[in-house]
C-alpha positions, 0 to 999 in steps of 0.5 A, spaced: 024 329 148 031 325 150 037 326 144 040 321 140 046 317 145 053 319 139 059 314 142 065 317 140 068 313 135 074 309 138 081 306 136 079 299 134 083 295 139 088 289 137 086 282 140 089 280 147 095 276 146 092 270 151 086 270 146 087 265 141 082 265 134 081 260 129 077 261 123 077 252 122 074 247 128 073 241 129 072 240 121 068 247 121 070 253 116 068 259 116 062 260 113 058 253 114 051 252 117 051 250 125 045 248 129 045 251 137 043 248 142 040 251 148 035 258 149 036 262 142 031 265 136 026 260 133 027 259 127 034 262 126 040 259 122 046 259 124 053 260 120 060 258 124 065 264 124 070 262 128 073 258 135 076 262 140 080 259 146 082 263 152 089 261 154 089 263 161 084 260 164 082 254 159 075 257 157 073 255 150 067 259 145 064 258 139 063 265 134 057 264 130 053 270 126 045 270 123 040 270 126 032 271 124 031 271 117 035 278 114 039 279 121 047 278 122 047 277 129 054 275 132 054 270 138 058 265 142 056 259 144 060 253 149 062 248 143 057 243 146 052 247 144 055 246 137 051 241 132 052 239 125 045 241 121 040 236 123 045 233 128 041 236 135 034 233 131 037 225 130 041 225 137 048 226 134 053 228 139 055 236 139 060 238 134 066 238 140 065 230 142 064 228 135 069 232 130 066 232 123 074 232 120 075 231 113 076 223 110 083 223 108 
């Protein structure tokens, strides 16, 4: 019979100073739908979190939370992977190469 694995619980650590989060991108808020490109659950719905770049080495990601029906998942994901709903089905460019900004 092997025993449960306890963790121990820990400080919640602040963020590296040379990541930087937002919770806007590219016309996206917080909470709005998203669709990925690329090797993820079928049949999984997508709701943006948040875009994090690292200022040491350049490199960019796309947070998004959901999953299968009834799951909340946290992911990250390359920008290119990112597409307005619908847009991966009708060919459109990926949220990083086409901004959904707001009409002003």
């Amino acid at each position: 019979m092997t025993r449960p694995v306890r963790r121990a619980k820990g400080k919640v650590q602040a963020r590296p100073e040379h990541l930087q989060r937002s919770e806007e991108w590219n016309g996206l808020r917080r909470g709005d739908p998203v669709e990925i490109e690329g090797p993820v659950l079928r049949s999984a719905a997508w709701r943006f979190l948040g875009f994090v770049r690292n200022d040491r080495n350049g490199a960019e990601s796309v947070e998004v939370i959901g999953g299968r029906p009834g799951e909340d998942r946290v992911r990250s994901f390359l920008p290119e992977q990112v597409f307005p709903v619908g847009g991966r089905k009708t060919g459109r460019a990926s949220l990083a190469d086409a901004p959904q900004l707001p009409l002003g």
